[in-house]
N, C-alpha and C positions, 0 to 999 in steps of 0.2 A: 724533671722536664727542663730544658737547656732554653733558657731565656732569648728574647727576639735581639740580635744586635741594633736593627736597626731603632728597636721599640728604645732600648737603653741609649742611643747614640741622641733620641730627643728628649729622651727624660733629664737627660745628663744638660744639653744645651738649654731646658728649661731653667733645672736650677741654676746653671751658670747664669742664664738672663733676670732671672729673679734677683741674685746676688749682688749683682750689680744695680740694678733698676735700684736696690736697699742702699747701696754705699751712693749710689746719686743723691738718693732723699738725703740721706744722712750729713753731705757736705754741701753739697750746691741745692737749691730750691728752686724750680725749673717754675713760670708765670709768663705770662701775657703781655701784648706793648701792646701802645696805641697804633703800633705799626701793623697789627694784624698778623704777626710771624710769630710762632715760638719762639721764645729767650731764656736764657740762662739769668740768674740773679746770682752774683758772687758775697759770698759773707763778708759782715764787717763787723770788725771789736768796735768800740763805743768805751773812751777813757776821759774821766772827766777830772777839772780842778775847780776851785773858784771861779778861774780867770779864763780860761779854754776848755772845749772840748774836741777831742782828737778822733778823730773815725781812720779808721784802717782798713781798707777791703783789698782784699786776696784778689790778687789777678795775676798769677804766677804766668808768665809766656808774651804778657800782652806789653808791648813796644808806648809809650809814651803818647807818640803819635797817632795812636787809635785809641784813644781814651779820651772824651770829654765830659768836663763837670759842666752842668749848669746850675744857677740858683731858681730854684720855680716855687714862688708863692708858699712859702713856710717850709721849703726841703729844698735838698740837693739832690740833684739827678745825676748820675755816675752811668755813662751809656759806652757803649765801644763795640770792639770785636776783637777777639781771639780767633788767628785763622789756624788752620792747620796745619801742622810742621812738618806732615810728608804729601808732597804733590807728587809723587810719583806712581802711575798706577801700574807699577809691576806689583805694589804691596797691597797684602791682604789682610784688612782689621781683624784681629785674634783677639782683641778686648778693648772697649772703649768707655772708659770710669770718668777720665778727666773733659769737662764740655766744651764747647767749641762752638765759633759763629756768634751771633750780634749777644751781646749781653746789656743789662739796664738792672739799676737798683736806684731805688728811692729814700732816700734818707731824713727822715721828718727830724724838724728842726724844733726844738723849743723854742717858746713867746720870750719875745726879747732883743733889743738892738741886738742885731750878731756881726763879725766881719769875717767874712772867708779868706786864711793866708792863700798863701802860691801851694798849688797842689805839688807834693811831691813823690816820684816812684820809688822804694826805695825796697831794693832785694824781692821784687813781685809783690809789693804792697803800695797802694795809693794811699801816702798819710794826707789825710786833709783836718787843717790847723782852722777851729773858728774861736774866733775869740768873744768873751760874752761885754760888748760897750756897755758905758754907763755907770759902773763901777768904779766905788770910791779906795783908793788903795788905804 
């Protein structure tokens, strides 16, 4: 008995939407702002010494200028937007993996003098430099 196409044409678009919906989880962790909108959270490595610790968060697309840190009460707040790189609505999204629109992560700080260097972009990575004060060389 010769299978529905159209039955297959959604079976097919499910697993594709599941697939994807898996590689979301898997790299970006989608959460909440006090802004009331859905956000994206971008990952961050976390490399430490003695003397500093380095946080690196993935923001591959996002321009300088729409990025701000702040220092808020025992953490850094890394907020922005990633906008979308085609404005043109003759095109039709075939797959969409990588997030997009306001993003915000929280980075909790260890107890301890700290000082925040200059944030810098470097190849779609914000390195941010905190150095641990107080310490005797």
């Amino acid at each position: 008995m010769p299978r529905d196409p159209t039955a297959m044409m959604w079976l097919q678009a499910c697993e594709l939407l599941e697939r994807a919906d898996g590689l979301q989880r898997q790299f970006f962790r989608l959460t909440t702002s006090q802004r009331q909108t859905a956000v994206w959270e971008p990952p961050v490595d976390v490399i430490e010494d003695p003397d500093e610790i380095v946080f690196v968060v993935a923001m591959p697309g996002v321009s300088a200028g729409r990025i701000q840190v702040v220092n808020d009460a025992g953490a850094l707040l890394v907020r922005g937007v990633r906008p979308f790189p085609v404005v043109s609505s003759n095109h039709t999204v075939r797959q969409l993996e990588i997030p997009y629109g306001v993003f915000e992560r929280r980075i909790t700080l260890p107890l301890g003098r700290l000082e925040l260097g200059t944030p810098q972009l470097v190849e779609g990575c914000l390195v941010l430099t905190v150095r641990k004060l107080g310490r005797e060389r």
